[in-house]
C-alpha positions in Angstrom: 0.0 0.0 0.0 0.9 3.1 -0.9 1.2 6.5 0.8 2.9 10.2 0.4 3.7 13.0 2.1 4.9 16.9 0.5 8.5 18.3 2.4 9.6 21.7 0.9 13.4 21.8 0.0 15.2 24.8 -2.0 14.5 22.8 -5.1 10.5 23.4 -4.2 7.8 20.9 -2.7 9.0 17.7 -3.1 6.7 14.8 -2.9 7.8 11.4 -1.0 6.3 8.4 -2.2 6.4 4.9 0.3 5.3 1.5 -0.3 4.9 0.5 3.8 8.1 1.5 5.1 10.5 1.9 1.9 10.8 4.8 -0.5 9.9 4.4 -3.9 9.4 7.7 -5.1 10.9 11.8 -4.5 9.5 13.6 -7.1 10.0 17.1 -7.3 6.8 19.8 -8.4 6.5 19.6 -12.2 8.9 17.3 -13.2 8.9 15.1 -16.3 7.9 11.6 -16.1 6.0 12.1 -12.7 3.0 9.3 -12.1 -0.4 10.7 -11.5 -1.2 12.1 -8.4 -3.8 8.6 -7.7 -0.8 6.5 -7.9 0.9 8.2 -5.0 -1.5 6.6 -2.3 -2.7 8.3 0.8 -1.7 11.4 2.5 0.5 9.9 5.5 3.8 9.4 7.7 5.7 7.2 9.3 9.4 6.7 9.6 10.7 6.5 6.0 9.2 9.8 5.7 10.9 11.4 8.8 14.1 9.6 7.8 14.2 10.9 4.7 12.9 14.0 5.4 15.7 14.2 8.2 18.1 13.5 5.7 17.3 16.0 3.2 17.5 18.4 5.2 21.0 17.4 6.4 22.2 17.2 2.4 20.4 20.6 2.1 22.6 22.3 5.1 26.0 20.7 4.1 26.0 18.1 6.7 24.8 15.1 4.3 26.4 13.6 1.8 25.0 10.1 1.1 21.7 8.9 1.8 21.1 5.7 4.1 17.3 5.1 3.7 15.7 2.0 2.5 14.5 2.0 -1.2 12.7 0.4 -4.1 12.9 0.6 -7.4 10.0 -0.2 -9.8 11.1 -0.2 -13.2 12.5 -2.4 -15.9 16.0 -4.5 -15.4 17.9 -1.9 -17.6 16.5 0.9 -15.7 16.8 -0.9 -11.9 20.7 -1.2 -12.7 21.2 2.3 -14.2 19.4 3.6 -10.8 21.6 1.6 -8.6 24.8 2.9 -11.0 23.8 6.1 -9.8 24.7 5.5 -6.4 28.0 4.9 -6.6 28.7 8.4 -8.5 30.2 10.8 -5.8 28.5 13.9 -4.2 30.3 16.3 -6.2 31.5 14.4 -9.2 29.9 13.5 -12.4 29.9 11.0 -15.2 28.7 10.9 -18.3 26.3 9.1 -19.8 28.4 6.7 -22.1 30.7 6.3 -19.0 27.8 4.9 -17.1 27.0 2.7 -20.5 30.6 1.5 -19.9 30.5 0.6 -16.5 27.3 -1.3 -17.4 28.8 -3.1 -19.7 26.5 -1.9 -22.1 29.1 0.7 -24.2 26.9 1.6 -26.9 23.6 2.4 -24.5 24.7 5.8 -23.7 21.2 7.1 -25.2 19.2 4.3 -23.6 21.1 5.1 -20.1 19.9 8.5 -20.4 16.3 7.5 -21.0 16.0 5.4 -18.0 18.0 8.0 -15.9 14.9 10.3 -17.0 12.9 8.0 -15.3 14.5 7.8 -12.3 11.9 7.8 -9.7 13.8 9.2 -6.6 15.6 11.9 -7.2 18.4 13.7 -5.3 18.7 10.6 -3.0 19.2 8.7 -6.4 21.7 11.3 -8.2 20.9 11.2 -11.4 21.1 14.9 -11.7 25.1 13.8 -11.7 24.9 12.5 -15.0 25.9 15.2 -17.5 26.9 15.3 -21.7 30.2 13.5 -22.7 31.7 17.0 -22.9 30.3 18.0 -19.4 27.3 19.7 -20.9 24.3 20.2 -19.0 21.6 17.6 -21.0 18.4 16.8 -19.9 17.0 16.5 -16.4 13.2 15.7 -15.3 13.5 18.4 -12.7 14.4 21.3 -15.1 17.8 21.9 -16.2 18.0 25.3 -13.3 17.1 22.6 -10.9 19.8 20.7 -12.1 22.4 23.5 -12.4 21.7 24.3 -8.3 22.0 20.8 -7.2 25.7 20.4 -9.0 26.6 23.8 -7.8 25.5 23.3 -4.6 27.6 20.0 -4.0 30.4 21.4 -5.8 30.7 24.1 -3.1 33.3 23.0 0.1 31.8 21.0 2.9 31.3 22.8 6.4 34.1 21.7 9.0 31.8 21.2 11.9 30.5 18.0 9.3 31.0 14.9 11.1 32.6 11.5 9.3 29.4 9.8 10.0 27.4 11.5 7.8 30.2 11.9 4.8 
């Protein structure tokens, strides 16, 4: 069963999607590819929601740098292991595209990497707004290519001191 809940962040309202107690969505206001409000279940709470609103918060103040919440993914193979690539790009770095397709083994699905990283169905805590062009060009991002400028910027900027190694 499905439920939501709406947390603002500086990227806008963004709307948290659960399936009992594991995320399964983070979809930001007006972005591409976004289910229909229906799917999203319920207006509720519960802990994945105050984890992960927790968390964003700490990401959004500095302190945060990976996520450790409990997720699920709900889309095809291809996609599920282009999601989970995501994860292991560095807050602060990016790849491109075809380097993803490498490390997929799949060298010559840059274009299909970038569909199903259009798709991706949690955002920020999935980074898939660290994906960029094979010449470091901004290309397409469900959340608007501004929203996708800030987020880069924003990790690109030093981490606070006062950050402990826990949360790095």
């Amino acid at each position: 069963m499905r439920s939501h809940t709406v947390v603002d962040s500086p990227c806008g309202p963004l709307t948290l999607v659960a399936e009992g107690d594991v995320l399964c969505g983070l979809y930001m206001h007006e972005q591409r590819h976004r289910p229909a409000e229906p799917t999203f279940g319920s207006r509720g709470d519960g802990e994945v929601f105050e984890r992960t609103e927790a968390q964003l918060n700490e990401y959004f103040t500095g302190q945060r740098r990976e996520f450790d919440l409990p997720l699920a993914f709900r889309g095809t193979p291809f996609q599920q292991s282009v999601w989970t690539a995501l994860l292991d790009i560095p807050y602060g770095e990016t790849a491109s595209y075809g380097e993803l397709a490498q490390l997929l083994g799949k060298p010559s699905a840059a274009r299909a990497v970038g569909l199903a990283n259009g798709k991706n169905p949690i955002s920020i805590i999935v980074p898939c707004h660290r994906l960029v062009g094979s010449t470091g060009s901004l290309t397409g991002y469900g959340g608007g290519l501004e929203r996708k400028r800030y987020l880069l910027d924003f990790e690109a900027r030093p981490i606070p001191r006062e950050v402990s190694s826990t949360s790095v």
